[in-house]
C-alpha positions as CSV (number, residue, x, y, z in Angstrom):
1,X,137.7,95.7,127.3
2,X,136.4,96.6,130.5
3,X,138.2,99.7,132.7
4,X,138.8,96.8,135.5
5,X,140.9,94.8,132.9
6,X,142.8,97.6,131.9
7,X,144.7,98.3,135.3
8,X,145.4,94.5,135.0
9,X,147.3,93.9,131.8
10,X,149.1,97.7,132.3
11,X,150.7,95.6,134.9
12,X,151.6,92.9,133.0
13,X,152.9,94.7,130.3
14,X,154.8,96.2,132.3
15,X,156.3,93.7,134.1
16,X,157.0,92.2,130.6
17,X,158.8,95.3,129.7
18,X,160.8,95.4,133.2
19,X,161.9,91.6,132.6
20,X,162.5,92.1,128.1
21,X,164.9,95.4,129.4
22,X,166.9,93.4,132.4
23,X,167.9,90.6,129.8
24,X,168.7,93.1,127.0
25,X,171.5,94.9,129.4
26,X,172.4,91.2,130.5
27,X,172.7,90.3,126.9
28,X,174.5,93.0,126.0
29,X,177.0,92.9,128.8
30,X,178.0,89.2,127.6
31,X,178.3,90.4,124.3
32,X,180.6,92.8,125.4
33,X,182.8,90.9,127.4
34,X,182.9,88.0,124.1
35,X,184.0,90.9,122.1
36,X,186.7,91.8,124.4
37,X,187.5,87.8,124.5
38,X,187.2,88.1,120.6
39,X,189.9,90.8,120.4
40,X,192.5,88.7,122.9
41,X,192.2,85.8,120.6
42,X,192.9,87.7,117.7
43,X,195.7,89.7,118.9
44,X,197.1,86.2,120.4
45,X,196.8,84.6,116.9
46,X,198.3,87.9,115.4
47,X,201.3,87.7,117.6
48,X,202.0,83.9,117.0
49,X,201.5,84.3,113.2
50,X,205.0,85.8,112.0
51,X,206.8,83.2,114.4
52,X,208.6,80.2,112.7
53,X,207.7,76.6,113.0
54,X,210.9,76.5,115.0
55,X,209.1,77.9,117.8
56,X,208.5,75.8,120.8
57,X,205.5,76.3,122.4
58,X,203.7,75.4,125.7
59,X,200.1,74.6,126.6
60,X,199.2,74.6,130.2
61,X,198.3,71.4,132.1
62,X,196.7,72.3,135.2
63,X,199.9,73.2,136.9
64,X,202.3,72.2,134.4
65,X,202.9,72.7,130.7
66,X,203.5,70.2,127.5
67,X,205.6,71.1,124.8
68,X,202.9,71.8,121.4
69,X,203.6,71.9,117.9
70,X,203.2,75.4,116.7
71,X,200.6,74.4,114.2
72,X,198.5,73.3,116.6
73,X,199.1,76.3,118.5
74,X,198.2,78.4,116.1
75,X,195.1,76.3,114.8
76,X,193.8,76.5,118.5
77,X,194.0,80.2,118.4
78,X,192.0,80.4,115.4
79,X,189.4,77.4,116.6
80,X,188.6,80.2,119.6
81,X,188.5,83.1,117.5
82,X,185.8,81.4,115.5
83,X,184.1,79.8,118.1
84,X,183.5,83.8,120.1
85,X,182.4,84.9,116.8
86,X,179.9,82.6,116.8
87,X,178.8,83.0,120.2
88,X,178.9,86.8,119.4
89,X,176.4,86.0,116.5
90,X,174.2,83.6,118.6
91,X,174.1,86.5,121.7
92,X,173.4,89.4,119.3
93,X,170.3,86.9,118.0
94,X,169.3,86.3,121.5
95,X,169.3,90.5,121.3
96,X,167.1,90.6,118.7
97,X,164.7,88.5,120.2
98,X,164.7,90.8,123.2
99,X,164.1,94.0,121.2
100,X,161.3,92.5,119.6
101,X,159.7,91.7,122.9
102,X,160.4,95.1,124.4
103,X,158.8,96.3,121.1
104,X,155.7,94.6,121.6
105,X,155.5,95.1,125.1
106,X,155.8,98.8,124.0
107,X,152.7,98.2,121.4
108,X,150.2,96.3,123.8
109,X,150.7,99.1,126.6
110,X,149.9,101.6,124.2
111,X,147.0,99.9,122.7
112,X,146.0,99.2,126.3
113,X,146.0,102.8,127.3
């Protein structure tokens, strides 16, 4: 490697390391905010539990609401809850991927220097 290329691909790496850190804090902000999302759903789901079939509930439609079975009340609560923790686990693979880069970003600038 010549010392001309070297000033180049520090700068690349770099930049590579800039751009693998900004998604890592953007990933982990959204898996944050699907945990919080995570923990509404379950408390929701929680809170309907112990009620009776008996119960009349209400969905919201756009500005009004229709009568739902409780069942299906309850069963939507749960379809969410599953559906964040799967986005949690797709986002916290997304992380992975990021760390790896930032790791290897890491090696080449060391190798490079």
């Amino acid at each position: 490697m010549s010392d001309e290329s070297l000033p180049v691909l520090l700068n690349t790496v770099q930049t590579r390391l800039i751009s693998a850190q900004r998604q890592l804090g953007i990933v982990r902000a959204q898996v944050q905010a699907k945990h919080r999302e995570a923990k509404l759903h379950e408390l929701t789901y929680e809170q309907l539990k112990p009620l009776g079939d008996s119960t009349r509930m209400y969905k919201a439609v756009g500005k009004m609401f229709m009568q739902q079975d409780f069942g299906d009340a309850l069963a939507a609560e749960q379809r969410k809850l599953h559906s964040t923790n799967e986005d949690i686990d797709a986002l916290k693979k997304k992380e992975t991927s990021h760390l790896n880069d930032l790791v290897h970003s890491i090696e080449k600038a060391q190798l490079a220097s």
